[in-house]
Backbone atoms as SQL, in Angstrom:
CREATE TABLE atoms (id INTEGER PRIMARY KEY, chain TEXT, resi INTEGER, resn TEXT, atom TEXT, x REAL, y REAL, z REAL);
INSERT INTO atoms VALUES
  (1, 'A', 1, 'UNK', 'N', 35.598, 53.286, -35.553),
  (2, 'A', 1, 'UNK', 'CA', 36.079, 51.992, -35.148),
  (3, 'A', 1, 'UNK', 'C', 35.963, 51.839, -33.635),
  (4, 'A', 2, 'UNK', 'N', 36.220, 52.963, -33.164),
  (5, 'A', 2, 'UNK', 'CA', 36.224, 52.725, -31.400),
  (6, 'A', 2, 'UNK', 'C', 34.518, 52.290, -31.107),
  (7, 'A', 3, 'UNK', 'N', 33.943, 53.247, -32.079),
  (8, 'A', 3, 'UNK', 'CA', 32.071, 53.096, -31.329),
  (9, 'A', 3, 'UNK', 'C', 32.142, 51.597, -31.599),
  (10, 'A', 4, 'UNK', 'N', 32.383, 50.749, -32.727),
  (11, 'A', 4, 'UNK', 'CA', 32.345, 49.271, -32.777),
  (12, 'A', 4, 'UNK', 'C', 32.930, 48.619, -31.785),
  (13, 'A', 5, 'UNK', 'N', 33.812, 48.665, -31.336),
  (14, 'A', 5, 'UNK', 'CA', 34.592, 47.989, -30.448),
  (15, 'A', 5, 'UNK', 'C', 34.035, 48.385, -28.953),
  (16, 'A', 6, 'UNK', 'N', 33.036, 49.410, -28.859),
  (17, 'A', 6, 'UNK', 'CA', 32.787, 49.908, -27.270),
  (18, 'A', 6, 'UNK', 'C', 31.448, 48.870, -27.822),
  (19, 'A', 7, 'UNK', 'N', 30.600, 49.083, -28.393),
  (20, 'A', 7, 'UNK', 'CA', 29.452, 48.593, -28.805),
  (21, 'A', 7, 'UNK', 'C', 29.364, 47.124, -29.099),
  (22, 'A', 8, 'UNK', 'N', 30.367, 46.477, -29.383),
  (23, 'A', 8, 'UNK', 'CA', 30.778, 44.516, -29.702),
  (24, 'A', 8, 'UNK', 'C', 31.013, 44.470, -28.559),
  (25, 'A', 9, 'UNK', 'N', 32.296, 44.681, -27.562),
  (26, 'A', 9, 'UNK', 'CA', 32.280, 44.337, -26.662),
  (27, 'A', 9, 'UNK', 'C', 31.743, 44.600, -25.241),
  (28, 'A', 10, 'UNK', 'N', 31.116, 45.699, -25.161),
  (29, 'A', 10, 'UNK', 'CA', 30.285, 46.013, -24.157),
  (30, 'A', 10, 'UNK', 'C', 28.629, 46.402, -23.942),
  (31, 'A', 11, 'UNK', 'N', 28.180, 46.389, -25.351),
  (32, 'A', 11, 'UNK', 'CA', 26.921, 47.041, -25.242),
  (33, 'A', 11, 'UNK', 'C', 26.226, 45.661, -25.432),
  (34, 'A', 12, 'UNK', 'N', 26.712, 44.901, -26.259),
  (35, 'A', 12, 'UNK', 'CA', 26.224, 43.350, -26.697),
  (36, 'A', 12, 'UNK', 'C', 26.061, 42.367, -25.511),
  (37, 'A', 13, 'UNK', 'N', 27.047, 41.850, -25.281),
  (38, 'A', 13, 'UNK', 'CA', 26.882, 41.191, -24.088),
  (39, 'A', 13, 'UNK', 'C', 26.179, 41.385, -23.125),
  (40, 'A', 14, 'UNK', 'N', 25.907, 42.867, -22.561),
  (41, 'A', 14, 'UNK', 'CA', 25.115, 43.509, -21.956),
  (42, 'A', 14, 'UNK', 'C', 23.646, 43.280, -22.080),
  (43, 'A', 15, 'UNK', 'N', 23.236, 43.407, -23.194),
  (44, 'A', 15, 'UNK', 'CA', 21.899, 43.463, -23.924),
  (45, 'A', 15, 'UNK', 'C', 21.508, 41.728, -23.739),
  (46, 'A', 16, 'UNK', 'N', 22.516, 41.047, -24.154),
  (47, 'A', 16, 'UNK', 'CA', 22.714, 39.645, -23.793),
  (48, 'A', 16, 'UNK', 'C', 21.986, 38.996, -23.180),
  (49, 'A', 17, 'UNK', 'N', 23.143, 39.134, -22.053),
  (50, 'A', 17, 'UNK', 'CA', 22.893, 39.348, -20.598),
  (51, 'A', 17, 'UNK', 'C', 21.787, 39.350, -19.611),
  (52, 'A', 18, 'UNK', 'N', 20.807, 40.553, -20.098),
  (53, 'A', 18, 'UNK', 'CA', 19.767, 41.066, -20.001),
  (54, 'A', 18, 'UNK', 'C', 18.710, 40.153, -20.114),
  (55, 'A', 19, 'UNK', 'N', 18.544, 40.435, -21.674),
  (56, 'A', 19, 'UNK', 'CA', 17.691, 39.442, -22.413),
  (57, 'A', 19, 'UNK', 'C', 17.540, 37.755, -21.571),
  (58, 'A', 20, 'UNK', 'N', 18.550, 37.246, -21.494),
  (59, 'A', 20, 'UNK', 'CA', 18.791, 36.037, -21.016),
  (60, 'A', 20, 'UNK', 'C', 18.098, 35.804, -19.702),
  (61, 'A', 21, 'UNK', 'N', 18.494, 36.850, -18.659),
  (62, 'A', 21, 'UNK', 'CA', 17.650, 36.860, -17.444),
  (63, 'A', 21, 'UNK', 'C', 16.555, 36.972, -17.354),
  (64, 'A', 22, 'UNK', 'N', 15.621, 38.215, -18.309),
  (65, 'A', 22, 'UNK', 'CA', 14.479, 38.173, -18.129),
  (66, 'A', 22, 'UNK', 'C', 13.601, 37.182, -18.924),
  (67, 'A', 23, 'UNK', 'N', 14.184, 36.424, -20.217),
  (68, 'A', 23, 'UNK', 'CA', 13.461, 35.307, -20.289),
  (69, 'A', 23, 'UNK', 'C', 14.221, 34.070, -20.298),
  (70, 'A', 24, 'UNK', 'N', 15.427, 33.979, -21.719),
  (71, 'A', 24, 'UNK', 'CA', 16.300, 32.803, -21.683),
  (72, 'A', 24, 'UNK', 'C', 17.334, 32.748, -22.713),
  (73, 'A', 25, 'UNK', 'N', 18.490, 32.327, -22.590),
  (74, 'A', 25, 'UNK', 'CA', 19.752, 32.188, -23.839),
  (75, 'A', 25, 'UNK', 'C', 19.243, 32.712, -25.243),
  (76, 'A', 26, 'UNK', 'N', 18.460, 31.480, -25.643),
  (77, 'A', 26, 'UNK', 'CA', 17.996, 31.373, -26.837),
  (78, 'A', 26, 'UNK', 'C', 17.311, 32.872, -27.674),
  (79, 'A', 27, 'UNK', 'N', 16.459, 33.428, -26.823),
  (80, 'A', 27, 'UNK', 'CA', 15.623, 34.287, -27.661),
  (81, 'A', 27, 'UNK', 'C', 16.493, 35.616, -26.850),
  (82, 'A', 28, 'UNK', 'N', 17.606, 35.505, -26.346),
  (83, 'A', 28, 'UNK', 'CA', 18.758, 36.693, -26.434),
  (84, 'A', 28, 'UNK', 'C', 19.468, 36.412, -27.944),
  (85, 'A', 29, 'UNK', 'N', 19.830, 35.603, -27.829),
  (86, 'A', 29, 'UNK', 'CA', 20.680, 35.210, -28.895),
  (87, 'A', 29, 'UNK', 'C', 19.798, 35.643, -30.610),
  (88, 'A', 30, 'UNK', 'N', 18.457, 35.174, -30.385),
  (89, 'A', 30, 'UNK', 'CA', 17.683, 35.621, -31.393),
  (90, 'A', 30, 'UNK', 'C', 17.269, 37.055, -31.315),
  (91, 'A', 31, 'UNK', 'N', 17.424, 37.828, -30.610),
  (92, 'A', 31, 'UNK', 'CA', 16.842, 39.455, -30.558),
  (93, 'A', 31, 'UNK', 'C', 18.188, 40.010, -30.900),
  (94, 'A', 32, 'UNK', 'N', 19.990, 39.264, -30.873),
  (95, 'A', 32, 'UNK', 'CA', 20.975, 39.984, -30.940),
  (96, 'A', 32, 'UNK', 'C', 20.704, 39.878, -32.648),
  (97, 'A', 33, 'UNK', 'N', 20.529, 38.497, -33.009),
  (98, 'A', 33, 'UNK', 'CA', 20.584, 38.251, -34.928),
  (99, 'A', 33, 'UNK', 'C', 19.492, 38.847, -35.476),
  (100, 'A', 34, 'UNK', 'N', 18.478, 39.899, -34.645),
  (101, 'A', 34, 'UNK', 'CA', 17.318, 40.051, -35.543),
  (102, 'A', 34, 'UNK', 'C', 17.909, 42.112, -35.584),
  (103, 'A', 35, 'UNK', 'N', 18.350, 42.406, -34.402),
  (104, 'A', 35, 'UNK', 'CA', 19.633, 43.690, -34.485),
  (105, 'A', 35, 'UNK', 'C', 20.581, 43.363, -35.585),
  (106, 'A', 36, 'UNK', 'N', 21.373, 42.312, -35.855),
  (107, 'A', 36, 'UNK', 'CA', 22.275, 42.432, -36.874),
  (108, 'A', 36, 'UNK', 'C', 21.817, 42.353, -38.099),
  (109, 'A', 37, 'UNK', 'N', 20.927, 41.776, -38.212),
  (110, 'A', 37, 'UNK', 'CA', 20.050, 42.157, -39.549),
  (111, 'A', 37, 'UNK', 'C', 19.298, 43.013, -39.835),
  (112, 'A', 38, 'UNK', 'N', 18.853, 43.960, -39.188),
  (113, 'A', 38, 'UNK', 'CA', 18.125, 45.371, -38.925),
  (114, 'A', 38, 'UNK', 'C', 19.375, 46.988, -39.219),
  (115, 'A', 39, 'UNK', 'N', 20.379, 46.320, -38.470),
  (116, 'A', 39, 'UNK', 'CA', 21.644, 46.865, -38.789),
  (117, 'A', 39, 'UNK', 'C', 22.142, 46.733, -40.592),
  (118, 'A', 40, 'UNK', 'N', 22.258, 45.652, -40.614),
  (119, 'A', 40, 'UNK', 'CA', 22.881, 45.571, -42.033),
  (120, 'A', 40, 'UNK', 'C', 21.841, 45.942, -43.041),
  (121, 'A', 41, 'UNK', 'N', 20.532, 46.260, -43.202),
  (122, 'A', 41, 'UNK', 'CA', 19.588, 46.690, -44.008),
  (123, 'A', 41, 'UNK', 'C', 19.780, 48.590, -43.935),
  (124, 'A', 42, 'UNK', 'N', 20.204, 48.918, -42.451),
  (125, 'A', 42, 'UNK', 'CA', 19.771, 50.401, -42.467),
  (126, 'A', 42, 'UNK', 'C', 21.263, 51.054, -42.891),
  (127, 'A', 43, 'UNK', 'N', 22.477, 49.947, -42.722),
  (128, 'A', 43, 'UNK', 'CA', 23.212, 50.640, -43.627),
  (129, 'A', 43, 'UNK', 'C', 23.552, 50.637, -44.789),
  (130, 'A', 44, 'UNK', 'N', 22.726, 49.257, -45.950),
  (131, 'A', 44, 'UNK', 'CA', 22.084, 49.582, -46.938),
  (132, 'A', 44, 'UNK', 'C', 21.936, 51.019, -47.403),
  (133, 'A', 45, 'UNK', 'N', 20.845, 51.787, -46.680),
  (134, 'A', 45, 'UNK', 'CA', 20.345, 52.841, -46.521),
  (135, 'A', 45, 'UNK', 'C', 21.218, 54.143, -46.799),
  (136, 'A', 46, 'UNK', 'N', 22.033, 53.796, -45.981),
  (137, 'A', 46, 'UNK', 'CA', 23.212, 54.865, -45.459),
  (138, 'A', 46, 'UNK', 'C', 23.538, 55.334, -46.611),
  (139, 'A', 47, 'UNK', 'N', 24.030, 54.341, -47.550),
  (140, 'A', 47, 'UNK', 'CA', 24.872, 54.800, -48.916),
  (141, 'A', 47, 'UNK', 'C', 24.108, 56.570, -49.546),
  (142, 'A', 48, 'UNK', 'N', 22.568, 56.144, -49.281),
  (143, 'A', 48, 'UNK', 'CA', 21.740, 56.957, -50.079),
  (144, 'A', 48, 'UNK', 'C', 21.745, 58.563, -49.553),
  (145, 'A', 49, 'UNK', 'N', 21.845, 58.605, -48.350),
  (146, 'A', 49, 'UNK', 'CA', 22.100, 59.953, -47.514),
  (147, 'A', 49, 'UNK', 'C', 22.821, 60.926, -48.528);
């Protein structure tokens, strides 16, 4: 629970952040939803380990 909470509130925004400067809002915002869906497929996965 802590890695979520270090990782939502600080690694995200960050990445954000980032993203946003070197090109713009929008396709931060789209590289964070294309991670949360990359995320939710690989822990799909997880179960199988």
């Amino acid at each position: 629970m802590a890695t979520g909470v270090a990782v939502g509130l600080g690694f995200t925004p960050a990445i954000l952040g980032a993203v946003a400067d070197a090109w713009n809002f929008q396709i931060g915002v789209l590289f964070l939803g294309v991670l949360t869906v990359l995320s939710c497929v690989l822990l799909r996965e997880l179960g199988k380990i």
